[in-house]
VMD Tcl script that draws the C-alpha trace (Angstrom):
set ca {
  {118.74 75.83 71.93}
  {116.17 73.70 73.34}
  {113.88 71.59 71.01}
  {110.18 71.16 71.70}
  {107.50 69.18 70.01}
  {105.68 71.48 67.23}
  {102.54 69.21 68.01}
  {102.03 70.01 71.78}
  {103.08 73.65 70.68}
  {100.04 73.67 68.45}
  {97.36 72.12 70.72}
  {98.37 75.08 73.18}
  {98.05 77.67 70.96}
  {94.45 76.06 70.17}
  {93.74 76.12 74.01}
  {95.19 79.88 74.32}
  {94.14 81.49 71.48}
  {90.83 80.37 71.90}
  {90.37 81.21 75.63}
  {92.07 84.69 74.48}
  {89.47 85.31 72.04}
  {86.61 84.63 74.32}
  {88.38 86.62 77.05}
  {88.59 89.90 75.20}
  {84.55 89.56 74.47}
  {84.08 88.90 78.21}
  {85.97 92.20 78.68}
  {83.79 94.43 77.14}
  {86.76 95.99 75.31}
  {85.50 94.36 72.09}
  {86.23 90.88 70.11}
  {89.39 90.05 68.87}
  {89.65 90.73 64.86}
  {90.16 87.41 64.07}
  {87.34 86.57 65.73}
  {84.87 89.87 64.83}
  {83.53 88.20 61.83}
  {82.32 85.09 63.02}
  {81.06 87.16 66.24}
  {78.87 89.53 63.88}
  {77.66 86.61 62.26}
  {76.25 84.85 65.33}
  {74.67 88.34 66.11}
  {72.85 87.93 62.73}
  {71.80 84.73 63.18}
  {72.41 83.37 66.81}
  {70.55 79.60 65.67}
  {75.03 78.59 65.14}
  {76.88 79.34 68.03}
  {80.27 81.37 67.90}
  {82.62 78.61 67.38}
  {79.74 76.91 64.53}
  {80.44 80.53 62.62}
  {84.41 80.58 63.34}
  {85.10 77.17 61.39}
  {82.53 78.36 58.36}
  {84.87 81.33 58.77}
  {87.83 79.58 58.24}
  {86.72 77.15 56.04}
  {85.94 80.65 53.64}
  {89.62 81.50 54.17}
  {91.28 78.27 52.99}
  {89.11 78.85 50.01}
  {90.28 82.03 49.45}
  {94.02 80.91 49.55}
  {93.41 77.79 47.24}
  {92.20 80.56 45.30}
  {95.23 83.03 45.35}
  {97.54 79.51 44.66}
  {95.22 78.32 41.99}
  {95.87 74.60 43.28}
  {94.46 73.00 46.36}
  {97.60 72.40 48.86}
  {97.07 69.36 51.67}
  {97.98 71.18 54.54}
  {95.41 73.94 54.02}
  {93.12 71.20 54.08}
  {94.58 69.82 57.52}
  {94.84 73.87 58.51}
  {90.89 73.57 58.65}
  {90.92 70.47 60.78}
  {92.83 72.88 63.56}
  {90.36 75.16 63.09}
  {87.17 73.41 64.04}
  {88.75 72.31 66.83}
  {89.52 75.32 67.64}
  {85.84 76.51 67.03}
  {84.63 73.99 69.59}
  {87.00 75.03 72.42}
  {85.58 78.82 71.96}
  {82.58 77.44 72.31}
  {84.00 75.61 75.45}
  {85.63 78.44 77.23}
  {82.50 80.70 75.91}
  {81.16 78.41 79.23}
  {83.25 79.00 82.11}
  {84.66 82.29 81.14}
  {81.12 83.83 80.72}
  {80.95 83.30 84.54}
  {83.39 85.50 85.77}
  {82.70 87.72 87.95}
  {82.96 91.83 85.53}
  {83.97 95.44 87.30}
  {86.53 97.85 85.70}
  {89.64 96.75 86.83}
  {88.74 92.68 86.29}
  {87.90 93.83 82.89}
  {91.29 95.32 81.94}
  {92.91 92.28 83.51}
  {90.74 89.90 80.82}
  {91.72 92.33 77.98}
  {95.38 92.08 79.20}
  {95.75 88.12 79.31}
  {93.53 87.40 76.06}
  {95.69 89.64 73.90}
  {99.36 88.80 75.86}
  {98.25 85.05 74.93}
  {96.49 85.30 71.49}
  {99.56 86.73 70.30}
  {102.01 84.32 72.33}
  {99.57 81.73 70.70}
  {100.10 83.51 67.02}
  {103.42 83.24 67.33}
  {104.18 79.89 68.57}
  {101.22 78.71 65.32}
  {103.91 80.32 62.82}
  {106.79 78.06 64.34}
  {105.33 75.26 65.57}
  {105.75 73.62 61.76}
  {102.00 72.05 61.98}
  {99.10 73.08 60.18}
  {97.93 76.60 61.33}
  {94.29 77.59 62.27}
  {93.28 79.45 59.27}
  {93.06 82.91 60.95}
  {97.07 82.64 61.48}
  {97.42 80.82 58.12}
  {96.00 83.36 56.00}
  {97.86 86.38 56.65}
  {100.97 84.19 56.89}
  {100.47 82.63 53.34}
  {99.46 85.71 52.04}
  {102.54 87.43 53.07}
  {104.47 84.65 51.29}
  {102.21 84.88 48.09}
  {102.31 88.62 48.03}
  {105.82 89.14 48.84}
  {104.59 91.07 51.55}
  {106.18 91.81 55.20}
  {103.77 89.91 57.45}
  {103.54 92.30 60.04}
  {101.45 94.68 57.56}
  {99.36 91.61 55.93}
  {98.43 91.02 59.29}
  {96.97 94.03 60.19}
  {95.52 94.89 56.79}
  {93.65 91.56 57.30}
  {92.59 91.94 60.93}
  {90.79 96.07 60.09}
  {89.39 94.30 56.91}
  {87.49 91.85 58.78}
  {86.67 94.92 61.32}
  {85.17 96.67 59.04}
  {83.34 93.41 57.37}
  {81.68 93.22 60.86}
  {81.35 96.63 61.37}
  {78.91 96.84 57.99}
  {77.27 92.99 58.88}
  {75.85 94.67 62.53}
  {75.23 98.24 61.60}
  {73.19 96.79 58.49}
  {71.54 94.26 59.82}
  {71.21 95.09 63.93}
  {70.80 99.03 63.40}
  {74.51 99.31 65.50}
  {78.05 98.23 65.50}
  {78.61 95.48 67.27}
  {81.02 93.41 69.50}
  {83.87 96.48 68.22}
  {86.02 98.55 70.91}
  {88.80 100.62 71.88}
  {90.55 97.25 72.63}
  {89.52 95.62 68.76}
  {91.43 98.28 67.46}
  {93.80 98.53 70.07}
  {94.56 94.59 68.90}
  {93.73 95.05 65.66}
  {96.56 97.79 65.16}
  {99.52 96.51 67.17}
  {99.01 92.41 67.02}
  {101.11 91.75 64.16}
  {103.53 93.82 65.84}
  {103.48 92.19 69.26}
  {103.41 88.78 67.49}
  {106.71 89.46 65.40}
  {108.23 90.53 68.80}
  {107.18 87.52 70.81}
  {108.63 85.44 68.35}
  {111.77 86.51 67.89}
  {112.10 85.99 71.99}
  {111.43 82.18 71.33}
  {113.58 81.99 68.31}
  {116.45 82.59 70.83}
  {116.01 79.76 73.24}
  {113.80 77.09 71.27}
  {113.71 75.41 67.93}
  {110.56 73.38 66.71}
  {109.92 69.65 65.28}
  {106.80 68.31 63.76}
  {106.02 64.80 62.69}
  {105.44 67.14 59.47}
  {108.90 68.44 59.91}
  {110.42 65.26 60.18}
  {108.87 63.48 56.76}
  {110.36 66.63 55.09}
  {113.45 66.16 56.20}
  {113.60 62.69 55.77}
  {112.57 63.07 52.19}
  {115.34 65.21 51.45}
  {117.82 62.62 52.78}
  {115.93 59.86 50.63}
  {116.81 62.54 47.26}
  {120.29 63.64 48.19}
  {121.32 60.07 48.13}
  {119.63 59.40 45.45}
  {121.22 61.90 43.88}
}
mol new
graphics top color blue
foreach p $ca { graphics top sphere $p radius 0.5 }
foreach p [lrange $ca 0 end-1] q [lrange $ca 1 end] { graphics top cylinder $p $q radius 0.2 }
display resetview
């Protein structure tokens, strides 16, 4: 089993996921789940841009899951540093990707690569063993909290926030916004497609972290202490 670097892992999940979420806009077939919130809220009020309103997002997340652990845990803090980066690069890829050229069959194609990577991206966040962005941390940590199979958390959490933005643009735009058949085409089988990517990379590669490695080398430090 081959090893690779959980930090280069994460930065292209960043990259992907990102460019995936931007991609699926650009398609026409609707924004990404994870995404429809922050979308719906630039709608609203367009003075932040898209990737201003995803790390707000996210930053409402982590408090939500210092919330359900009643303590405030370090690495949700660092999960929020991931995501503003990440907000940036949608606004990055928001630049070039906004210039392709759109007809029918280009705009399947788009819908095709941003969901095949968002949840190649998904799944290499889970393994990677570095802080998540806080759309993958969430359900993930409230699987674990709940006791939960994360397949369902994951899309319980990704129709909630449809139907968040579903009520934010119909309320305050007169019509539902930034939502199709591909949303809820994602929205429904992503948790799905993620479990299944990742138990293709489980079988040929293994993950270390900088994170990883202070773990492990603090439970050398106690077992011969002990």
């Amino acid at each position: 089993m081959k090893i690779i670097r959980g930090e280069l892992m994460l930065a292209l999940a960043v990259v992907i996921n990102s460019m995936g979420v931007v991609l699926l806009l650009h398609s026409g077939s609707g924004i990404s789940a994870i995404s429809s919130v922050p979308f719906s809220l630039n709608r609203i009020m367009p003075f932040l841009s898209l990737g201003t309103w995803t790390y707000i997002f996210q930053a409402f997340l982590i408090i939500l899951l210092f919330m359900m652990r009643r303590k405030i845990v370090l690495s949700y803090m660092l999960s929020f540093v991931v995501g503003f980066f990440f907000g940036i690069m949608t606004d990055l890829h928001t630049l070039w990707i906004y210039e392709l050229p759109l007809n029918i069959p280009l705009r399947i194609l788009y819908f095709c690569i941003g969901y095949i990577v968002i949840a190649f991206g998904i799944a290499l966040s889970n393994r990677c063993r570095m802080p998540l962005i806080p759309t993958d941390l969430f359900p993930r940590e409230a699987a674990v909290i709940t006791h939960s199979e994360y397949s369902k958390v994951k899309i319980l959490f990704d129709v909630i926030c449809l139907l968040i933005t579903s009520i934010l643009t119909l309320s305050f735009t007169g019509r539902i916004q930034g939502l199709g058949i591909g949303t809820v085409i994602a929205a429904l089988t992503t948790g799905y497609a993620v479990d299944i990517v990742g138990k293709r990379i489980d079988r040929h590669y293994a993950f270390t972290s900088v994170f990883s490695e202070m773990d492990e080398r603090k439970k050398a430090i106690k077992a011969h202490a002990v």
